[in-house]
N, C-alpha and C positions, 0 to 999 in steps of 0.2 A: 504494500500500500504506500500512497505517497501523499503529501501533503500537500493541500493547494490551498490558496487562497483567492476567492472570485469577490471582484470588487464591481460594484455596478453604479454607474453614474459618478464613477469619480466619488462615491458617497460612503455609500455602505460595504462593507466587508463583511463574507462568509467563510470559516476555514472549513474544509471538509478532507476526509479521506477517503481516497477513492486511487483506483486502480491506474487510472489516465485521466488525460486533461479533458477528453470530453465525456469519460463518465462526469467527472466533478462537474460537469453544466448542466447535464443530466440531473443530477442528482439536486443541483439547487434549483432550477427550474421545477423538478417537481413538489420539493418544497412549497416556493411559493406558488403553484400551483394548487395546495392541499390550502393554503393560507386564503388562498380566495383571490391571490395577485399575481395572474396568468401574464399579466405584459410585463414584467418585470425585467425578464431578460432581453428584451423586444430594443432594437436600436442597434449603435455601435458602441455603445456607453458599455462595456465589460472588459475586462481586465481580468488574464488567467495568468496567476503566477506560480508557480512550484517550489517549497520552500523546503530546507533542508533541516528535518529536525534533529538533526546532531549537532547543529550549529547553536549556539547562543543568539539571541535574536530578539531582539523587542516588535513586538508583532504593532504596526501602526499603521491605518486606512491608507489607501493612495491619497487623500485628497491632504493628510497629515505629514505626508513624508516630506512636502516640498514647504513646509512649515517651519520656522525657527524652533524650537522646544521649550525657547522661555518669552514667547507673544504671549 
C-alpha cells in the first residue's frame, strides 16, 4: 500500500491508502460520493501526491505549503 495525498481545489486534503494513484481517486471520489458530494472531484482543481511514510514529514494542505508558517 502506498500513501497519497489528494488535494482538491487547492483547498482541502484527503490522505488515503491505496494501492495506486488512481485507486486513491477512486476511492475518494466514492467517499464523497457516499457524503452526498458527487462533483467534488469534477474540474482540474486535484492534486495527487504520493508521500513516503518513512520519511518524517509534517503533512500540510497544498494551499498551506506556499505559506510563510508564522502569517
Amino acid at each position: 500500500m502506498n500513501l497519497y495525498e489528494v488535494t482538491l481545489h487547492g483547498t482541502e486534503s484527503v490522505y488515503v491508502l491505496a494501492p495506486g494513484k488512481y485507486r486513491a481517486i477512486e476511492l475518494v471520489d466514492d467517499y464523497f460520493a457516499d457524503a452526498g458530494e458527487s462533483k467534488m472531484l469534477e474540474g482540474e482543481n486535484l492534486v495527487v501526491r504520493q508521500l513516503d511514510p518513512s520519511e518524517e514529514q509534517i503533512l500540510r494542505p497544498e494551499k498551506c505549503r506556499a505559506c510563510p508558517l508564522l502569517e
